[in-house]
Legacy VTK file of the C-alpha trace (Angstrom):
# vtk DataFile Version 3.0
C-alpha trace
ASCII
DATASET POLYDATA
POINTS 354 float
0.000 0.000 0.000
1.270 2.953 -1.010
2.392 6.220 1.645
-0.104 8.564 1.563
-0.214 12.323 2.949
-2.339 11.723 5.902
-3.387 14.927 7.836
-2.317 18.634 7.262
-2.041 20.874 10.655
-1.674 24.689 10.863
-1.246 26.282 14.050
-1.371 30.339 14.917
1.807 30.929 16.394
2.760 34.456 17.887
5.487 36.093 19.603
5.490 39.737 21.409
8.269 40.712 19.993
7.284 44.619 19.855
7.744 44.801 23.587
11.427 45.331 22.920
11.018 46.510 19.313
13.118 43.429 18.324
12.192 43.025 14.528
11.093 46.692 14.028
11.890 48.903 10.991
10.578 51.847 9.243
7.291 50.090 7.741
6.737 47.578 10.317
7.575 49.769 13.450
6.341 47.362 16.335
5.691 44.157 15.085
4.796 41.294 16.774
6.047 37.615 14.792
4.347 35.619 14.148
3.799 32.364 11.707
1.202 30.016 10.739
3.299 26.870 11.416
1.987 24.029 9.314
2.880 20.662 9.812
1.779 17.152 7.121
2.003 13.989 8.308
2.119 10.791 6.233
0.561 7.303 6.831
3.696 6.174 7.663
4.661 8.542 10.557
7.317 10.620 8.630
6.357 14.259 9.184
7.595 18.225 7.530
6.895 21.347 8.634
6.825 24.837 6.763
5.187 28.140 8.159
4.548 31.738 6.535
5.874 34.216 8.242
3.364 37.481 9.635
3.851 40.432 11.913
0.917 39.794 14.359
-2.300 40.596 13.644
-3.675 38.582 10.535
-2.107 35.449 11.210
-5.016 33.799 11.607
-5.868 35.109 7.908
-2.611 32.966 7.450
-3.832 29.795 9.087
-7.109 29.831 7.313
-5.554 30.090 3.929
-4.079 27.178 4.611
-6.403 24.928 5.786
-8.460 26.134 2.619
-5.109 24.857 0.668
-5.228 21.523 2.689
-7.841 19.223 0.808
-5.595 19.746 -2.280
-2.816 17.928 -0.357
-4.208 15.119 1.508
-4.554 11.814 0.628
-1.962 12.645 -1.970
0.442 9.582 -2.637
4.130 10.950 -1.034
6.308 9.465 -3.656
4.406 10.793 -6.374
4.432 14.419 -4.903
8.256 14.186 -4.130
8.967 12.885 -7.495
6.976 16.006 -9.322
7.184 19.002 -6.798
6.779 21.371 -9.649
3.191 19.701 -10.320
2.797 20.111 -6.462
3.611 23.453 -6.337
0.894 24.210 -9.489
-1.277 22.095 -8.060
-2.026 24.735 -5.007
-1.556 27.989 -7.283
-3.908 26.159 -10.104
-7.239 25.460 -7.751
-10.161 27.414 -10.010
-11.475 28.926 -6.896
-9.307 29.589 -4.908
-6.426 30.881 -7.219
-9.390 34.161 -7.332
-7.688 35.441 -4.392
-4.160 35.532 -5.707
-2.431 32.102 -5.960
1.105 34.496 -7.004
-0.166 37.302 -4.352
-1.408 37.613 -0.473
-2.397 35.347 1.798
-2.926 32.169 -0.885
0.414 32.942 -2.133
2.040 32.770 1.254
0.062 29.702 2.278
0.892 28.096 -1.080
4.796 28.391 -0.416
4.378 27.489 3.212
3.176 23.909 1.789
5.886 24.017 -0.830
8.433 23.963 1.798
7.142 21.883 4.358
7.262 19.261 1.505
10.878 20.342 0.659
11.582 19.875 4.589
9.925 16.123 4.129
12.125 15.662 1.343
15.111 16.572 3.240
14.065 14.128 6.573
13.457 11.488 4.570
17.239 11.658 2.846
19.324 13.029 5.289
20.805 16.370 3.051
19.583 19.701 3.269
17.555 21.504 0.505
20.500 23.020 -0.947
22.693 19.655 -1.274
18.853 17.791 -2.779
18.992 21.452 -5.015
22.854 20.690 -6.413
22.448 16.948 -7.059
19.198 17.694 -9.429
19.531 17.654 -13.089
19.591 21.013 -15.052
16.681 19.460 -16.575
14.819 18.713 -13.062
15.811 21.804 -11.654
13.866 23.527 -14.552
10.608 21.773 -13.779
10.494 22.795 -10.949
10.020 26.163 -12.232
6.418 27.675 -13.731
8.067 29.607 -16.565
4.624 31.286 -18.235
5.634 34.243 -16.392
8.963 34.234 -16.486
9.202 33.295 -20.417
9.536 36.983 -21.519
13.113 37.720 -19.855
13.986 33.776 -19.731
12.634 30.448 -21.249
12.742 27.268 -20.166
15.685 26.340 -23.119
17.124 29.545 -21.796
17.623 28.328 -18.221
18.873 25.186 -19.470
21.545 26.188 -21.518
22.599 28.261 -18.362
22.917 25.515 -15.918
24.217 23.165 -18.363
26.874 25.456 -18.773
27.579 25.748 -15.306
27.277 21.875 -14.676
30.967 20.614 -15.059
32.032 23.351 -12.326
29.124 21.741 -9.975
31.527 19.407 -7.749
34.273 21.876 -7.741
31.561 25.247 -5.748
30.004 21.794 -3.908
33.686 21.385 -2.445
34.390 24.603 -1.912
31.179 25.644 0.117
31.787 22.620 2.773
35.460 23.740 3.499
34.686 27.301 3.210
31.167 28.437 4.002
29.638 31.611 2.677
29.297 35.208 4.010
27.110 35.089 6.596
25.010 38.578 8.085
23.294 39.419 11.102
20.136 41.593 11.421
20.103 41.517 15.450
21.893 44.348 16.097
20.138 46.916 13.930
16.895 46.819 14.331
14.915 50.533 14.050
13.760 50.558 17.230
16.539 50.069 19.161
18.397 52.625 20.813
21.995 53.978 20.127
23.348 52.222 23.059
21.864 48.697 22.268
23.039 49.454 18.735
26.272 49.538 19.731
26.498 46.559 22.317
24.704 44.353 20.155
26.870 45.380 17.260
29.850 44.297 19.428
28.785 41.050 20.499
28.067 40.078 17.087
31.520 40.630 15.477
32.832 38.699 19.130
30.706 35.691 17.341
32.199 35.771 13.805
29.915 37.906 12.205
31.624 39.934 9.351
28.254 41.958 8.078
26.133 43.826 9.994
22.883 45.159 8.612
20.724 48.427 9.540
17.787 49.487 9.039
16.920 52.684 7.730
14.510 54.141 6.419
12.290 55.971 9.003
14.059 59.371 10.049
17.190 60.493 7.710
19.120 61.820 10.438
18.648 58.903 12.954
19.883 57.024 10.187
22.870 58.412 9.763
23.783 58.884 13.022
22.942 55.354 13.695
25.505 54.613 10.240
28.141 57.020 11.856
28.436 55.037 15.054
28.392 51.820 13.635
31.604 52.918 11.197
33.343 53.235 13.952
33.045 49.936 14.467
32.959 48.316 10.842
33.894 48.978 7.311
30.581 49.760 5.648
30.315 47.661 2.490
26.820 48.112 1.426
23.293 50.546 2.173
19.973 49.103 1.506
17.152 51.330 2.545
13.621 51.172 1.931
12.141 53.288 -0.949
8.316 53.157 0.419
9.978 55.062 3.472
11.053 58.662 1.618
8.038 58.753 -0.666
9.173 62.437 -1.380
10.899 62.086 -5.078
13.582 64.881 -3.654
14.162 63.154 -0.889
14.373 59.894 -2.724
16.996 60.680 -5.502
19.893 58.870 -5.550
21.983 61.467 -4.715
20.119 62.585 -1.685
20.513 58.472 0.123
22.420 57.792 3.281
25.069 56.760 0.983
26.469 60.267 1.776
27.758 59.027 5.557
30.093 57.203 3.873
31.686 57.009 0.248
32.593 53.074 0.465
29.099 52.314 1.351
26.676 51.139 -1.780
22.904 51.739 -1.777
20.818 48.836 -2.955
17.611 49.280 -3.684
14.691 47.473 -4.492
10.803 47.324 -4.917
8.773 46.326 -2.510
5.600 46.613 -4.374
4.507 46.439 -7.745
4.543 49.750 -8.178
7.302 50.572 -7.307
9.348 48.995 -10.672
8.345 52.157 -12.505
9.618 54.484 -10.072
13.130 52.700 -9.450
13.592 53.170 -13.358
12.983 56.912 -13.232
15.425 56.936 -10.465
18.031 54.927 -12.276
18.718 52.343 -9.682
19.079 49.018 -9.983
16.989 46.327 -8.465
18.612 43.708 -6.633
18.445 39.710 -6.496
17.264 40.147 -2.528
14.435 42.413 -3.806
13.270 39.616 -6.124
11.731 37.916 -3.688
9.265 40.485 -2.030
7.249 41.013 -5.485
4.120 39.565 -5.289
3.163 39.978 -8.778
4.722 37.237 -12.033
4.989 40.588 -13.936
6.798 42.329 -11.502
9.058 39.013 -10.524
9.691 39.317 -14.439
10.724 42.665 -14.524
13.188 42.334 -11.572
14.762 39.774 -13.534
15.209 42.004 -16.572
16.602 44.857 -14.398
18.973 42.595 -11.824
19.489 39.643 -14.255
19.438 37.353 -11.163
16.965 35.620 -9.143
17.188 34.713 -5.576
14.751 31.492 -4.128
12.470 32.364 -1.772
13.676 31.688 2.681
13.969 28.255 2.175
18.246 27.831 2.034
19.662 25.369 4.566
23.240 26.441 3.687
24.467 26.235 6.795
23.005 22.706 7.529
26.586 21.246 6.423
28.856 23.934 5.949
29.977 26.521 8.021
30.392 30.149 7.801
33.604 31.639 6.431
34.749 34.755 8.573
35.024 37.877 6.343
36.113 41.362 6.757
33.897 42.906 9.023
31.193 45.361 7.144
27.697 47.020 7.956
24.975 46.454 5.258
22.360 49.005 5.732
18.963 46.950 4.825
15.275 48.203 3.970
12.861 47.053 6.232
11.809 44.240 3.391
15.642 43.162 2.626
16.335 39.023 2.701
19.247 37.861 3.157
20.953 36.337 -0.423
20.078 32.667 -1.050
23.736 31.616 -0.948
23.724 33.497 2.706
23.714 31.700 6.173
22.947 34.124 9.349
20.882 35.272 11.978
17.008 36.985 11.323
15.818 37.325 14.700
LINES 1 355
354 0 1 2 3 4 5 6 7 8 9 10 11 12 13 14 15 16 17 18 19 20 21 22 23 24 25 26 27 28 29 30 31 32 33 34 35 36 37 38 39 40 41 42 43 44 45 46 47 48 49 50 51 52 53 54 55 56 57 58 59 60 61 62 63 64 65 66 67 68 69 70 71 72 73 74 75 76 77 78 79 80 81 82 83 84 85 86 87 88 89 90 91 92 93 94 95 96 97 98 99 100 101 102 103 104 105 106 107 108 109 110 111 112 113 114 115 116 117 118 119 120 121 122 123 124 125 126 127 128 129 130 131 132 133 134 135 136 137 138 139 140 141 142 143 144 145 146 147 148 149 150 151 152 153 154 155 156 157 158 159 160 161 162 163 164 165 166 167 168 169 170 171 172 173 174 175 176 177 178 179 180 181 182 183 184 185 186 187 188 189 190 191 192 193 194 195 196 197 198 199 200 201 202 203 204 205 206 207 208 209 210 211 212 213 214 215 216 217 218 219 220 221 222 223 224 225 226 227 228 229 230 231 232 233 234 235 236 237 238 239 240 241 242 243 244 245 246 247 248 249 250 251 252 253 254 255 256 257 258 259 260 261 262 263 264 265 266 267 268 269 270 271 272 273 274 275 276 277 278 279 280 281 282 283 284 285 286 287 288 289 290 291 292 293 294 295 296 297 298 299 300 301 302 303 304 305 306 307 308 309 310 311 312 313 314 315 316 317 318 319 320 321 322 323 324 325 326 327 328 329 330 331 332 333 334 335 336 337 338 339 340 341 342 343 344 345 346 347 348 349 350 351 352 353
């Protein structure tokens, strides 16, 4: 008898985080996170687990998106859905009904990927390697289904994609070798939270580069001269490398030209923008700026995901990287990365979002 996917559990999970502002920036100033935590488990006792990610208030929104998701998954044959999790993944962004609330946008969307990666996090139980190791052993040709390309097919077509990672194939084994002796860059977020005060800022900082951390990131965005006193006391400190700050929070085009960003605290730092929102695409080509692979992943839209692409010419996966299941992170030269409020961490990171 074959396995079967036996029950699907969600559960409302919520922290009070905005007692101490921890997690706070310049569009989410006292959040409290949260996640619909969703757990399957199969007839044979194996379980995964996957959540979506909230803020507070709404999270129940979260859980009840996915339990409307859930009679699409059970009773589905395990073998077959780890076999096929493109097809999966359609399968809950496909529904007739339900896709009328947004299967690429919102609360489906976020539901929909939850379920993605709790099967992903199955996957990885079941054969002892984390997603990224299951990721580099695929074929280019089964990494490509795994991808819906009708709205990606303007900037890059299935061939397209293939031709790139057969290209890259033969080099596979050597990066594989390389990230287990080496690690990647990691970041931390802890210390720069908006909310925090200068002092925290600074002890936090501190404890962080007495851990190994080499980047620090900020965020800005809410008050132009907190944030660059906040940048002029970390540089004390660190070497700042990068700025990221949130466009949504100087909706004043002055005040938003690329001449006018905290890049001015500091010549070696580099402002990184990206859109947040749909809308948003239009105005970062007025202002000349280029949209970056971390943005990628915070547009809701296919259109928008599309044009990011054409702008950045990368695309980064979206919070599910187990990097630093296996390998460990590689000490760099310490530097502060300013973030947006919205800013991920690169797939090929490993660090700290607290």
């Amino acid at each position: 008898m074959s396995e079967l996917i036996s029950a699907v559990e969600a559960a409302d999970v919520r922290f009070p985080t905005s007692r101490d502002l921890d997690g706070s920036d310049a569009m989410n100033p006292e959040p409290d996170y949260s996640a619909a935590y969703v757990t399957i488990r199969t007839s044979s006792g194996d379980a995964g687990h996957g959540l979506a990610f909230t803020v507070g208030r709404g999270n129940d929104i979260e859980v009840a998106a996915i339990r409307a998701l859930a009679p699409l998954v059970m009773g589905l044959p395990v073998e077959e859905v780890l076999a096929d999790l493109g097809g999966f993944s359609r399968r809950l962004t496909g529904d007739s009904q339900l896709r009328w609330l947004g299967p690429e946008k919102g609360a489906i969307h976020m539901a929909a990927a939850a379920l993605v990666a709790l099967v992903w996090d199955l996957y990885e139980r079941r054969t002892g390697k984390p997603v990224w190791r299951l990721l580099a052993e695929l074929s280019p040709e089964q990494l490509v289904d795994l991808i819906d390309f009708r709205y990606l097919q303007d900037a890059l077509t299935r061939d397209g994609a293939l031709g790139i990672l057969r290209r890259a194939e033969p080099g596979r084994a050597r990066r594989t070798t390389a990230l287990l002796k080496d690690g990647y860059p990691a970041y931390t977020t802890t210390p720069g939270w908006l909310g925090y005060n200068d002092e925290k800022l600074i002890r936090l900082s501190k404890e962080a580069v007495a851990e190994g951390f080499g980047q620090i990131k900020l965020k800005v965005g809410a008050d132009r001269e907190a944030d660059e006193r906040r940048m002029r006391l970390a540089l004390h400190l660190h070497r700042v490398r990068r700025v990221h700050r949130h466009p949504a929070a100087f909706p004043d085009p002055e005040r938003s030209h690329p001449r006018r960003s905290p890049r001015a605290v500091d010549r070696r730092a580099q402002r990184r923008d990206h859109p947040d929102r749909p809308g948003a695409v239009p105005h970062h080509r007025r202002q000349g700026t280029g949209v970056g692979a971390a943005g990628f992943t915070d547009l809701r839209s296919p259109f928008h995901r599309r044009d990011a692409v054409l702008r950045a010419g990368e695309m980064a996966s979206h919070r599910k990287h187990r990097c630093g299941s296996t390998a460990r992170t590689k000490p760099h030269a310490p530097s502060l990365s300013c973030a947006h409020p919205n800013d991920q961490p690169h797939p090929r990171s490993k660090g700290r979002r607290s």
